[in-house]
N, C-alpha and C positions, 0 to 999 in steps of 0.2 A: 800646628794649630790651623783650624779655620774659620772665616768668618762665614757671614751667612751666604756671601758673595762672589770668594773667592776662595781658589783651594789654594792654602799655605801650609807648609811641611820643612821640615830642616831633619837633616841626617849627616850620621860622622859615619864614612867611609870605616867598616869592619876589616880586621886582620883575610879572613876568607874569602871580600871582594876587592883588596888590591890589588892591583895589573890587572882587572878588569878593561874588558869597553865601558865608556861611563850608560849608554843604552841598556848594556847589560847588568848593570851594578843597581841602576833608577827600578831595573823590572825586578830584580830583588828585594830591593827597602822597598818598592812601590809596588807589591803587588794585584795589587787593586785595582791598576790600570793600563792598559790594555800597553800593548810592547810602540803600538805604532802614536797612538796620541803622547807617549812619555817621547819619543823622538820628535815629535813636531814642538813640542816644550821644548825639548832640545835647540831645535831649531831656530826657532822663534826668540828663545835668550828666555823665558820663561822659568825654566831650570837651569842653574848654575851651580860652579862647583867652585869654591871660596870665593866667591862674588861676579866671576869671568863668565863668559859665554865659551862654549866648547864646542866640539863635530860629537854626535854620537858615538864614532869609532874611536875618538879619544882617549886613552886608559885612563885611571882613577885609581890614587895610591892612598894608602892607611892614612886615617885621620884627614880626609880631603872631610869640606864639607858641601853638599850636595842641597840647595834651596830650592824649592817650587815657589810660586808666585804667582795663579795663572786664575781667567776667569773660568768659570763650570759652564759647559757646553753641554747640549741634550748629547747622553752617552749609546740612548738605545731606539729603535727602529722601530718598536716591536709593536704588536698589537695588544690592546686591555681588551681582556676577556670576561665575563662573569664566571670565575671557580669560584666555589664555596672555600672559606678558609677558616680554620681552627683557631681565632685572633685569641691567646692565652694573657696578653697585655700590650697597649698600647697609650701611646702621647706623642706629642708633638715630635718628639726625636726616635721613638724606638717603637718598633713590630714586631713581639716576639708570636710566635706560631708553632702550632704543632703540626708539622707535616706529616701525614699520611705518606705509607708506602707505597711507591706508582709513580706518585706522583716527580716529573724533572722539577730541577731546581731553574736551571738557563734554557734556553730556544738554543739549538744546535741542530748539528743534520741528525735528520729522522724524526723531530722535535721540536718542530719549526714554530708550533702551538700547543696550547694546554698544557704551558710548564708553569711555576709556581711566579715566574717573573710576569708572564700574560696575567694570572692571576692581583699581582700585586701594583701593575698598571693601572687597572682597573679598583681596584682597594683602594690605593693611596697614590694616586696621580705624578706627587709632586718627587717621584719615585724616580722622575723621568729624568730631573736633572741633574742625577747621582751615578755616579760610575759604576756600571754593572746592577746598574736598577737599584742600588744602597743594599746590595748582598757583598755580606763579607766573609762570610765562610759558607760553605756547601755540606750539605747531604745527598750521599747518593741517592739516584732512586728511588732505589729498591728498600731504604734505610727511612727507618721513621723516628719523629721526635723534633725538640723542642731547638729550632733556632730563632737567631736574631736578626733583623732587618733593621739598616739605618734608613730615618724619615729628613733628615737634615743634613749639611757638610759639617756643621759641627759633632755630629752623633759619628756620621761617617770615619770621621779621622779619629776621632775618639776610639772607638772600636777596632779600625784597623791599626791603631798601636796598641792596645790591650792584647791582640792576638799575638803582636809582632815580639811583646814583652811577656807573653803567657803567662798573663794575669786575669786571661778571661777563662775561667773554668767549666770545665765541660766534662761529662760524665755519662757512659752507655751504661747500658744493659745489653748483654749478650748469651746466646746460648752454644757453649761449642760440643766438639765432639773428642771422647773422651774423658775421664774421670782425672782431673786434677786433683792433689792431696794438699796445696795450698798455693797462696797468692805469690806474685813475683813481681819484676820490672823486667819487660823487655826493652834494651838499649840496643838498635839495629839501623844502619839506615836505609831509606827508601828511596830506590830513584827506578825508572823505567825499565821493565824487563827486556834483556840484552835481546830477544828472539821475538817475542809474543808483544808487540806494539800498542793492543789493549789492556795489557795489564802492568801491573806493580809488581817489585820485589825486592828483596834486601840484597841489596851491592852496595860493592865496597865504595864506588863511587857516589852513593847516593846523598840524600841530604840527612842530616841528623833526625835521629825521631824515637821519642821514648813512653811507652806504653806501660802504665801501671794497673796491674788486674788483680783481684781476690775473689775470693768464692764467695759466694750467694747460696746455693744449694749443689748438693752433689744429687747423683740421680746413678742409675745400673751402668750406665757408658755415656754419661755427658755430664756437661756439666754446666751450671748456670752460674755465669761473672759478670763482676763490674769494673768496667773497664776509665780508669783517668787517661787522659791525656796530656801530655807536655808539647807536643810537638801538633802541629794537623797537616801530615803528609796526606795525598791520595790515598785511599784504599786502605789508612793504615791499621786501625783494628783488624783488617778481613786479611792483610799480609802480615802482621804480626804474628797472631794466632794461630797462620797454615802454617808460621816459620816452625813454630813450636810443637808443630805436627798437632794441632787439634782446632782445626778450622770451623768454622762458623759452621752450623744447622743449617743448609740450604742455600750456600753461597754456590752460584752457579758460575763461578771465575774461579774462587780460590779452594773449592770444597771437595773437587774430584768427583767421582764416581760417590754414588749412593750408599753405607758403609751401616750394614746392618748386626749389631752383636749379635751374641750367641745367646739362644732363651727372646730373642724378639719376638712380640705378640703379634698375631694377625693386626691389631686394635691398633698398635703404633707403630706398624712396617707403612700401615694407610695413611697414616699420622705424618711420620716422615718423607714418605714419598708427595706428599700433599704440599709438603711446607718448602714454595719454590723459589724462597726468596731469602737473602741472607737472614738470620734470626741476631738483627742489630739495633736496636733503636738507644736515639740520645734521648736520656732520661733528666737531664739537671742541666742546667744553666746558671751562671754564677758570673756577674759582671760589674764594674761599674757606670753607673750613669750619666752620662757625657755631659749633664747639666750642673746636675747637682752632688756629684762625687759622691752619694749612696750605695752602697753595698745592695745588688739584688738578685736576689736566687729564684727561680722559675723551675719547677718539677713538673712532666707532666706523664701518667700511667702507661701500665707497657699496654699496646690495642690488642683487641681482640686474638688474634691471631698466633702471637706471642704468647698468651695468657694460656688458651685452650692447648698451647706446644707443651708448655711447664703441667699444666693438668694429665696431659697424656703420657709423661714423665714419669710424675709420680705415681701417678694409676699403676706402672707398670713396674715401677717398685715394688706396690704392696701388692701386685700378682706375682710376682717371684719369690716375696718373703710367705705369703698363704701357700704357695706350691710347695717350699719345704717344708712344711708342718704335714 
């Protein structure tokens, strides 16, 4: 729980983080907040673990339980910018937005500005006082659609336990490559590729993570899904998908080399070649309301981009089925 004042949290130590460091264990239940501020909580006696004061390097056994108690500190540096934003709803606790493709979500290196948090500085001010700017989940980039921002500590913690208990529902749209003949559940998990340090991939060591897709439409060699979510690892729609050897439309991490069938048309070899950016967007949002315990669902259209891909899809359907006649 939190007040408007203060961030409050209580957590029972999981069978997967006993004999933890407790630093380590807090950056798991607490992911929200950055590894070095959950140690100075530590520090400070702020965070406790069944009522005690601890060291960071500490361990933390099954059923410990783990309290915050602490005052909200400004969490970000950064500058309010004026971006244009897609405000799909708003109130006093919640900023839901359709992000645009391009567009960063955090200021990082190479990115230092003109990400959706300079944006949302500038939006909503009070943005300022919330850890990680009141962003609780991410979108890549390159990935467009509908998420959520917290405007409150109340909305904040609300939200980051709906995620933690995946109860916040969340739902793409995607276009891969290859013709699926129906839907499944990928159960795989995702943690850091053992060579390639920029990307994602299914190891054995990773973290849990379960991806549920169905068809949408079929097409000559792709195939358009809708993809649930159980889990929100990094990159996981775009390293589920390559798992299953039919990667994303334009993912320039997980899609390899440009992979044209056989009978492609001048019209959609340009088509594909054109489209240089995963073909991902979140299309639904599904939450509740950290005020008022309301069930609220938010859809917002695939953009342009997406739309004109599925056009040139099917276009090239019905040029293969008129070429047999």
């Amino acid at each position: 729980m939190s007040s408007e004042n203060r961030i409050t949290a209580s957590f029972v130590v999981p069978p997967e983080l006993s004999d933890r460091r407790l630093d380590q264990a807090a950056a798991e239940l607490m992911p929200e907040h950055s590894r070095s501020r959950l140690q100075s909580w530590i520090k400070s006696g702020a965070l406790t673990v069944n009522g005690q004061t601890r060291k960071p390097r500490d361990k933390v056994m099954l059923d410990d339980r783990l309290e915050i108690d602490a005052e909200p500190e400004v969490q970000v540096s950064w500058q309010a910018e004026e971006i244009t934003l897609d405000v799909v709803y708003e109130d006093e606790h919640l900023l839901v937005i359709n992000k645009p493709a391009g567009l960063v979500v955090h200021p990082a290196a190479g990115h230092a500005d003109g990400t959706l948090v300079n944006a949302l500085l500038n939006y909503a001010p009070e943005v300022e006082n919330l850890p990680r700017a009141g962003i609780v989940h991410r979108l890549d980039k390159d990935t467009s659609g509908v998420m959520v921002v917290a405007r409150s500590l109340i909305a904040h913690t609300s939200l980051v336990g709906q995620l933690q208990t995946r109860t916040m529902g969340r739902e793409y749209e995607a276009v891969v490559v290859g013709t699926l003949t129906g839907g499944a559940t990928i159960d795989a998990p995702i943690g850091r590729h053992p060579r390639e340090r920029k990307k994602m991939a299914v190891v054995p060591s990773g973290k849990p993570a379960v991806t549920h897709y169905r068809l949408v439409e079929r097409f000559a060699a792709h195939t358009h899904v809708r993809c649930k979510l159980e889990s929100g690892r990094t990159h996981q729609i775009r390293v589920h998908m390559a798992y299953v050897k039919h990667p994303l439309i334009g993912d320039p991490l997980y899609g390899g080399r440009l992979r044209l069938p056989k009978g492609t048309t001048d019209e959609l070899r340009d088509v594909l070649a054109a489209f240089n950016r995963q073909a991902l967007h979140a299309q639904k949002l599904t939450l509740e309301h950290p005020e008022t315990g309301e069930i609220m669902t938010w859809e917002v259209p695939l953009p342009d981009d997406m739309e004109q891909l599925l056009v040139a899809l099917r276009k090239h359907v019905k040029d293969l089925e008129r070429d047999e006649f």
